[in-house]
Each structure stands twice: as structure tokens, then as C-alpha cells.
C-alpha positions as CSV (number, residue, x, y, z in Angstrom):
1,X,-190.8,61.6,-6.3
2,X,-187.3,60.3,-5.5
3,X,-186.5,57.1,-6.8
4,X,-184.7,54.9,-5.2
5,X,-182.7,51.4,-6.7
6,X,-181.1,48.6,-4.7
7,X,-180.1,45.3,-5.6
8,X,-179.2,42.0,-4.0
9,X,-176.8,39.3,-5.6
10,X,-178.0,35.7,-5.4
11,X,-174.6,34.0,-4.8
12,X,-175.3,32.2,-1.8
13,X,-178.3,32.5,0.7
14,X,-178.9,35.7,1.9
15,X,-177.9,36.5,6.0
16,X,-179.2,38.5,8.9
17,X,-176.8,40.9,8.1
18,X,-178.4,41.4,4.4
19,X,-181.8,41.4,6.4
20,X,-180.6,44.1,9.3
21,X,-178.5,46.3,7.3
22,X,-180.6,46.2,4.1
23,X,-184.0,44.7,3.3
24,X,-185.5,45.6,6.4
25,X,-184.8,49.3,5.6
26,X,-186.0,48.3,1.8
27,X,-189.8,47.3,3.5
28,X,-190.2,49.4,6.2
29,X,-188.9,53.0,4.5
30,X,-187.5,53.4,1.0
31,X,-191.0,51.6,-0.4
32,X,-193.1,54.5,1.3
33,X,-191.0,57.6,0.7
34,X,-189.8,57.0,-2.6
35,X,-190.6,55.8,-6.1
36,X,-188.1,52.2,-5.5
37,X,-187.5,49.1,-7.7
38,X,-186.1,46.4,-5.8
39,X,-183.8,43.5,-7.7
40,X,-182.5,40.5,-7.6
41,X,-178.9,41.2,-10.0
42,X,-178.7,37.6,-11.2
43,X,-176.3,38.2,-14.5
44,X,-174.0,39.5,-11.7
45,X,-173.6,36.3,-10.0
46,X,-172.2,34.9,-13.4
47,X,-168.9,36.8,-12.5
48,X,-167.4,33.7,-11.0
49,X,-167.3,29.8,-11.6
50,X,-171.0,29.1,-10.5
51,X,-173.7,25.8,-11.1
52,X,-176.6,27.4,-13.3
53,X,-179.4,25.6,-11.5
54,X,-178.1,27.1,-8.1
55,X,-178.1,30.6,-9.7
56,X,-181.5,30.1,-10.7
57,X,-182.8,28.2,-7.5
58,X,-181.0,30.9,-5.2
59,X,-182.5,33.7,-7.4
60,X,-186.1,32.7,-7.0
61,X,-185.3,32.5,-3.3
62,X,-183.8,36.1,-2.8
63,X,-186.8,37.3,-4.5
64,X,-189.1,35.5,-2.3
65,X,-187.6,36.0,0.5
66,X,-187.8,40.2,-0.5
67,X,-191.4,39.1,-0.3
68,X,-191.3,37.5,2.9
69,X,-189.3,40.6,4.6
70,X,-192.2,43.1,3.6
71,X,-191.1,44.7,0.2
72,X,-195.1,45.0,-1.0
73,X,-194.9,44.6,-5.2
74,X,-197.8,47.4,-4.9
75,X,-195.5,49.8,-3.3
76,X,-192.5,49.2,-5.5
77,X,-191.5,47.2,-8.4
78,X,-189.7,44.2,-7.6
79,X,-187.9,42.4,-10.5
80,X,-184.9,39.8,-11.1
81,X,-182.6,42.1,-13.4
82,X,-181.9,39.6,-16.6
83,X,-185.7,39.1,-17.5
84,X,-184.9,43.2,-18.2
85,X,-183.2,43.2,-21.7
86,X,-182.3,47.0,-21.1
87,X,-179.7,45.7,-18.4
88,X,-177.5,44.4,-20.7
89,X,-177.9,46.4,-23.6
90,X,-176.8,49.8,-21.3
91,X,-174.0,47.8,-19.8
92,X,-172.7,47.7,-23.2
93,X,-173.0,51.6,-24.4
94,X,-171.0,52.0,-20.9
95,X,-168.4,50.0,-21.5
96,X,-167.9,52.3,-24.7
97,X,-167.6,55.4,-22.4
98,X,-165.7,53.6,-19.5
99,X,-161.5,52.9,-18.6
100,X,-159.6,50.2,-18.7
101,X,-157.7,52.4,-16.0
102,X,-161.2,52.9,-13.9
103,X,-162.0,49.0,-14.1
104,X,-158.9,48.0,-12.7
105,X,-158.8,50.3,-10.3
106,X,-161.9,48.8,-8.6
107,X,-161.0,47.6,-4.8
108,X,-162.8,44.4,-5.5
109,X,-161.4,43.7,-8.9
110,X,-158.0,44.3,-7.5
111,X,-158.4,41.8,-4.1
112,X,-160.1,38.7,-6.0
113,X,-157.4,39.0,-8.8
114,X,-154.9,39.5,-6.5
115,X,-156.2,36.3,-4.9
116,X,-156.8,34.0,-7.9
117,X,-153.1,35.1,-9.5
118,X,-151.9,33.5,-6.0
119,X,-154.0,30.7,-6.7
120,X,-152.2,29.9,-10.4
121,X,-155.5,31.3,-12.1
122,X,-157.4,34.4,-13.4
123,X,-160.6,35.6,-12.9
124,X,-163.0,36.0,-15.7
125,X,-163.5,39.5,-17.6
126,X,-167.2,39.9,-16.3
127,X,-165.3,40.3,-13.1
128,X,-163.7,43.4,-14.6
129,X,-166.6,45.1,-16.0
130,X,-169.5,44.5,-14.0
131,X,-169.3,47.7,-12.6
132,X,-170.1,49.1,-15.5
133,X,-173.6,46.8,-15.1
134,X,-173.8,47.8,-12.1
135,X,-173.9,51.7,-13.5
136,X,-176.3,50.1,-15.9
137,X,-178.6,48.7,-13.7
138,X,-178.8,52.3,-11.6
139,X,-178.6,54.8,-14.7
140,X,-181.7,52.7,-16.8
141,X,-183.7,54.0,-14.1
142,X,-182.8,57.7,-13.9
143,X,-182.4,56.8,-10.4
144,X,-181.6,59.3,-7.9
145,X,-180.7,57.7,-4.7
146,X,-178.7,54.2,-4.4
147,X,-178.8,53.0,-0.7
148,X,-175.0,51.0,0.0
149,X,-172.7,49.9,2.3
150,X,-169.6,51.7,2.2
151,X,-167.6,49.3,0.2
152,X,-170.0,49.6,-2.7
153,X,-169.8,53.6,-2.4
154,X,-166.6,53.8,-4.9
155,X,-168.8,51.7,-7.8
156,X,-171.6,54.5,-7.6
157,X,-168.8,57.1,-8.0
158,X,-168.1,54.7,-11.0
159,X,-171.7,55.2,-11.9
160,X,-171.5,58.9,-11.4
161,X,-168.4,59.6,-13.7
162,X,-170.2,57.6,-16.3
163,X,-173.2,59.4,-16.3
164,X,-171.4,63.0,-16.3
165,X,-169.4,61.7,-19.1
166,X,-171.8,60.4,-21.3
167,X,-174.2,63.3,-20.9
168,X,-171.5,66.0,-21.7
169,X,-170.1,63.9,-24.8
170,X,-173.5,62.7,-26.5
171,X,-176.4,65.0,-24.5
172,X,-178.1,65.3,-21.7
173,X,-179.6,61.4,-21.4
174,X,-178.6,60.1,-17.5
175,X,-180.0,61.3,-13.9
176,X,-176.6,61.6,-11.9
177,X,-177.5,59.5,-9.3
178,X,-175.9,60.1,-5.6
179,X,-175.1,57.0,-2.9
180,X,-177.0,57.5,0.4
181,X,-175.6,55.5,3.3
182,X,-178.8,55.3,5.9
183,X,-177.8,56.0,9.7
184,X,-180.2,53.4,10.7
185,X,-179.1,49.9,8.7
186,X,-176.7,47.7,10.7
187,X,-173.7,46.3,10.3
188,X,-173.2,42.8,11.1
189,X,-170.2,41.2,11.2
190,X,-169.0,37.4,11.3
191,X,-169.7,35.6,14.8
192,X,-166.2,33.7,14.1
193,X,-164.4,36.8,12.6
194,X,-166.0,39.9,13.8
195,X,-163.1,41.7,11.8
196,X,-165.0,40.7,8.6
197,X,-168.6,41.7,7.6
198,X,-171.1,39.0,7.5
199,X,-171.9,38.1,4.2
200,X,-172.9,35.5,1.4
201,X,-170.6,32.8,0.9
202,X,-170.4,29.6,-1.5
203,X,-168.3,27.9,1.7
204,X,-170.7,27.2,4.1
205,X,-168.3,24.6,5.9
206,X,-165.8,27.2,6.4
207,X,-168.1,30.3,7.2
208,X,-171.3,28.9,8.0
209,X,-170.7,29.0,11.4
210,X,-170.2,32.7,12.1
211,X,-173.3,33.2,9.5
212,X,-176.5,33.2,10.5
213,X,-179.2,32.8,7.3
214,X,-182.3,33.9,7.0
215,X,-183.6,30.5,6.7
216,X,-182.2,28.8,9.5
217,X,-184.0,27.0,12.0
218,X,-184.1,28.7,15.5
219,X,-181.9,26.2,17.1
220,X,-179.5,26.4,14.7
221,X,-179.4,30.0,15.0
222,X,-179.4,29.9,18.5
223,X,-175.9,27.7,18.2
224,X,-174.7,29.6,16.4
225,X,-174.8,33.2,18.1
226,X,-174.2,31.1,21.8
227,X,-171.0,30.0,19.7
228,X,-169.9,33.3,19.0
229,X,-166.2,34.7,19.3
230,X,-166.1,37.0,22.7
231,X,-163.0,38.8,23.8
232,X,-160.6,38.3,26.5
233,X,-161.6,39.9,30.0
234,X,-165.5,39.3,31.7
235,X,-167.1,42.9,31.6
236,X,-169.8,43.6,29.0
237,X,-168.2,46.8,27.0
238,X,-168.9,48.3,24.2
239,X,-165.7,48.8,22.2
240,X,-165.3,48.3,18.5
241,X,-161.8,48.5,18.3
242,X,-160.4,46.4,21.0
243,X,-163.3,44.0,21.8
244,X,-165.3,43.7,18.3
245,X,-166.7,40.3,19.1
246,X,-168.6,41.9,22.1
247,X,-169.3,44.9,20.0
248,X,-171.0,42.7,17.2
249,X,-173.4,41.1,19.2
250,X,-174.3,44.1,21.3
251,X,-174.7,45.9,17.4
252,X,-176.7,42.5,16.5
253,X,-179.1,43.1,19.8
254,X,-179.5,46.8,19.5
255,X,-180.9,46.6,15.8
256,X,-183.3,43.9,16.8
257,X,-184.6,45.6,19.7
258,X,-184.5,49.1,18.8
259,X,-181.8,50.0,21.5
260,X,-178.3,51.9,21.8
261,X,-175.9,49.3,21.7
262,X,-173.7,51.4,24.4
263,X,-176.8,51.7,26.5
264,X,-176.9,47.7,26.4
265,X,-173.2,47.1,27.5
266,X,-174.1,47.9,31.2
267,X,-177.0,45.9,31.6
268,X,-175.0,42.4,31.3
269,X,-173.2,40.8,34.0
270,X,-171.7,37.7,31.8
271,X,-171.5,37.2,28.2
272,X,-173.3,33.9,28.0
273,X,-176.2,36.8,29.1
274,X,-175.7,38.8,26.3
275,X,-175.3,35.6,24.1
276,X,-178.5,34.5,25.5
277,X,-180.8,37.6,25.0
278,X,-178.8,38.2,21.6
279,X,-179.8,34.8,19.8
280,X,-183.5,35.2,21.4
281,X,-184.1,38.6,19.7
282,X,-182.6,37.7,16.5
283,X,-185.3,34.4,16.1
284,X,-187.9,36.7,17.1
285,X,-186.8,39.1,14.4
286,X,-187.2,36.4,12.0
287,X,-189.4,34.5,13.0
288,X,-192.0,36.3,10.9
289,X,-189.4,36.3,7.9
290,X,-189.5,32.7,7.5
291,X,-193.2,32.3,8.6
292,X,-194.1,34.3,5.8
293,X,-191.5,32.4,3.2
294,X,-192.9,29.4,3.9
295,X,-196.2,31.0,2.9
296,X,-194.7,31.8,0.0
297,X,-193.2,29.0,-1.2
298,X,-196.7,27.3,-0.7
299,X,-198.1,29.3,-3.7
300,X,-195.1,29.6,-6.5
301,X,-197.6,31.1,-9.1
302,X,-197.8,34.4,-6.5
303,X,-194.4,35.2,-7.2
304,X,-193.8,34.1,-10.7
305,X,-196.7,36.6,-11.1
306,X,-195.2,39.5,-8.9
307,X,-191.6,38.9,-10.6
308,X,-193.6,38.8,-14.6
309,X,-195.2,42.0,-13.5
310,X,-192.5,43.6,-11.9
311,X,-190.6,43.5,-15.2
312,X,-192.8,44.4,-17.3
313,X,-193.0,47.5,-15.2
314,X,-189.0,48.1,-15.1
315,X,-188.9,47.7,-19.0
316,X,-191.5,50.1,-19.9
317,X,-189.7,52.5,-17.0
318,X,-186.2,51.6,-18.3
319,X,-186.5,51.5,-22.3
320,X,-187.2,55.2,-23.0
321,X,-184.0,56.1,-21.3
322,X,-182.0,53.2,-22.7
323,X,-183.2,54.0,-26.4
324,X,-182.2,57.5,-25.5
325,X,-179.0,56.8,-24.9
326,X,-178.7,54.4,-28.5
327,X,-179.6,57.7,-30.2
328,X,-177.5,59.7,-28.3
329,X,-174.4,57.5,-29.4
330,X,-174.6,57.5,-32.8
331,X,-177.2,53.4,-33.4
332,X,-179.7,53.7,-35.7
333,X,-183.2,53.4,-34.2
334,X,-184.3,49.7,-33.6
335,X,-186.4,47.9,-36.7
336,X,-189.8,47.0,-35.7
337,X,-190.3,43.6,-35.3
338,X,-192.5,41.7,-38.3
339,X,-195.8,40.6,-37.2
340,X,-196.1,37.0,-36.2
341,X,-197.3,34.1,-38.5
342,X,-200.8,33.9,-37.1
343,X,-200.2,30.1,-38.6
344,X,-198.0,29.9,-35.8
């Protein structure tokens, strides 16, 4: 059976677009068809100057709210990635295999430095190498399919280099995995600055407004989305390049509905219609998202159990393949541990 990893990043609340162009997909496809582990990549949110109870507080609410959008713990294995040891202890044989050359090279690396140089500052060295956890997190797994968005498509390549090269210097030890981009996850872009894809962010007062969370109240998502940035002229069109605002929320209605954005431009006469029907399908859509959080968040112990479980499961999936790789390196094996002190 094809197996199948994905990850989500607790460094802010997570959006409609995570929910459209990723964790619906997660429930209501990848969990039937294939053998998937779903997680919540906290030790990547360490990358940058964060508060440690928010990480934690945020992580337990991206894994509830996987929960809430229909990923099913008996389909799947659902786990937050640093209660895995094997995580970290990969990420560590890969940075013995990977570039200084190929780290700096990453598109990401490259624009936040960039950034924080500007700023006076520099960026911290996780920031450098977390691809190389991010290879980790996919290669523990012998994973064969990683579902992305095209601007994470150049870190599996990462992940794919690293796998060919470790297997042809130390043995055959790593599934070369391959990125899948599925035709039917959206993109969602910023309702301020359709230009820019709508994602997590740590400044709500800045882009909070063109975000819409997955825990928002419908009124304030209904603002929001009646708020959105249009495009000069009056006719509905459907045109990416020269009117993107339009083009966003006709995307935004078409994956709620089911229908061909295109097909949708001719049916408005105004775009305070569109705006309208837009904000109304998107608080149906999640209606039953946050029905079922708050569900959730009424029994804790569920998914403290479903998150225990979950890694026990990924660790007893994930340590024959990591141990594999120790031996194939050159480590001695590990030293059992001694018994406990039954005093204890």
C-alpha cells in the first residue's frame, strides 16, 4: 500500500487555505487510498524567535483541529513529530550526507535571510538545516508519496538527493520518495494581497484581515471576505493575471461548492454578489470544522490519547529504518537500557 506523509507547521493558526488546499484532501482521500501518517512538525516551528507556551498551545490545536476536519486516527496515524525521537536522530545522519551548497541554496533560506540581513540581524542555523528534518521526517517513514504545494516541491528534491545519496554510499536503507501535487486542492490567496498565498502568520494586525482562520466566528469571516480586494472594472471575470482579486474569490467559491470557477464568472452581475455567496459557502464549509473542535476541545483526554497512540505507532514504524540507517553509517548498535530500580 502506498504511504503517504504530510505535515502541518504550528506557527500561527491554521487558515482556510491550509483547510481547502490541504487537510480537506488529507480526510476525505489520502486516509482511504493509502497507508498515511499525518503530523503536526512542531520542532520546525523552533526555526524562528517563538514563545514556547504558544508553540505548545498552537500545536495541540493543529492536531485537534486535524481531528475536527475528518482525519480518523483509525484510518491513519496522526502524531505531533517531537514526541517521535527518530525525527531528530535521522535529521542528524542527514546532515552528515547533506551541502552546505544545497542548504543555502534553499529559496526560503535565501528570502528570510535576505530579509533579516536588511533588518541588521541573522537568522538562526535551524533555519538552514531544517530541510534536512524535513527529509527526515519523510525518509523515517519509507514514505512514497509527499502531497505539497509547489514551493515546498524543491525541499522534497532535497529529500530525494539525500536518499539516493545515502543509499549508494552506505546501502540500500531509504524509499526515494516522489512529491505529488493533487489537481484537486486549492489555492487560496490573501483577500488584501491576492498576489500572495494565504498563509499562517505571527502578525495578525497586519494580515489578519485578508486571512480567514479556521476558527473564526462567522461574522468575522463574513467581514472579512465582503472586505476583500476586487479589481478595477464591474464585470465578474475570471482572470488570474489581470484581475486576481476576482479570481481568488471565484477559486475560494468554486472549492467550496464543487464548481468551475470559470463556469461561476458569468453567473454574477456585481461583486458584492459574488462577495456575498463567497463568504456564505465558505461558513458553511466550516461550519462543521469548528462544530466538531468545540467537541473536541470538550474532552482533552480523547486527543492526548489519539496523539500517545499515534506515536507510539510512528516509532515502532519509524525506528527499524532509522536504526538501519545508524548501521549503515558506521554507529555502533544502541546499548540496551538497564532495567529500572523496581524501588523506584
Amino acid at each position: 500500500m502506498t504511504r503517504v506523509f504530510s505535515g502541518i507547521k504550528p506557527t500561527g493558526h491554521l487558515t482556510l487555505g491550509n483547510y481547502l488546499g490541504a487537510m480537506r484532501r488529507w480526510a476525505s482521500v489520502d486516509q482511504h487510498r493509502a497507508d498515511a501518517l499525518f503530523c503536526v512538525v512542531d520542532l520546525h516551528a523552533l526555526t524562528v524567535d517563538h514563545d514556547p507556551a504558544r508553540v505548545r498551545r498552537l500545536s495541540r490545536q493543529a492536531a485537534t483541529l486535524l481531528l475536527a476536519a475528518g482525519v480518523d486516527p483509525r484510518l491513519c496515524t496522526v502524531f505531533v513529530q517531537s514526541q517521535v525521537d527518530e525525527h531528530a536522530r535521522l535529521s542528524y545522519l542527514l546532515e552528515c550526507v547533506a551541502t552546505d551548497g544545497e542548504m543555502r541554496r534553499m529559496v526560503q533560506y535565501k528570502e528570510k535571510a535576505a530579509r533579516e540581513r536588511d533588518r541588521g540581524g541573522s537568522v538562526r542555523l535551524s533555519l538552514l538545516t531544517y530541510p534536512v528534518l524535513m527529509a527526515a521526517d519523510i525518509l523515517a517513514y519509507r514514505t512514497d508519496e509527499v502531497p505539497v504545494g509547489d514551493d515546498q516541491t524543491q525541499h522534497v528534491e532535497l529529500t530525494r538527493d539525500l536518499a539516493v545519496r545515502f543509499n549508494q554510499r552506505y546501502g540500500h536503507t531509504f524509499t526515494v520518495p516522489r512529491a505529488t501535487h493533487p489537481e484537486v486542492a486549492a489555492r487560496v490567496m490573501n483577500l488584501q494581497e491576492p498576489s500572495s498565498k494565504m498563509g499562517k502568520s505571527d502578525d495578525a494586525a497586519v494580515a489578519g484581515p485578508g486571512i480567514v482562520y479556521l476558527l473564526d466566528e462567522p461574522d468575522v469571516v463574513r467581514k472579512k471576505i465582503m472586505r476583500a480586494v476586487t479589481d478595477s472594472g464591474q464585470d465578474v471575470l475570471y482572470d488570474r493575471e489581470e484581475r486576481p482579486g476576482i479570481a481568488n474569490l471565484l477559486e475560494i467559491l468554486a472549492a467550496c461548492t464543487g464548481a468551475d470557477p470559470e463556469a461561476l464568472s458569468g453567473t454574477y452581475s456585481s461583486y458584492g454578489a459574488l462577495k456575498k455567496e463567497t463568504a456564505d459557502a465558505v461558513v458553511e464549509v466550516l461550519r462543521p470544522v469548528r462544530d466538531r473542535h468545540q467537541e473536541l476541545c470538550a474532552d482533552p483526554s480523547y486527543v492526548e490519547e489519539v496523539l500517545r497512540d499515534g506515536a507510539a505507532k510512528a516509532r515502532a514504524m519509524a525506528r527499524p529504518t532509522v536504526d538501519a540507517a545508524y548501521r549503515a553509517i558506521g554507529l555502533l548498535p544502541p546499548v540496551a537500557e538497564p532495567a529500572l530500580n523496581a524501588a523506584r
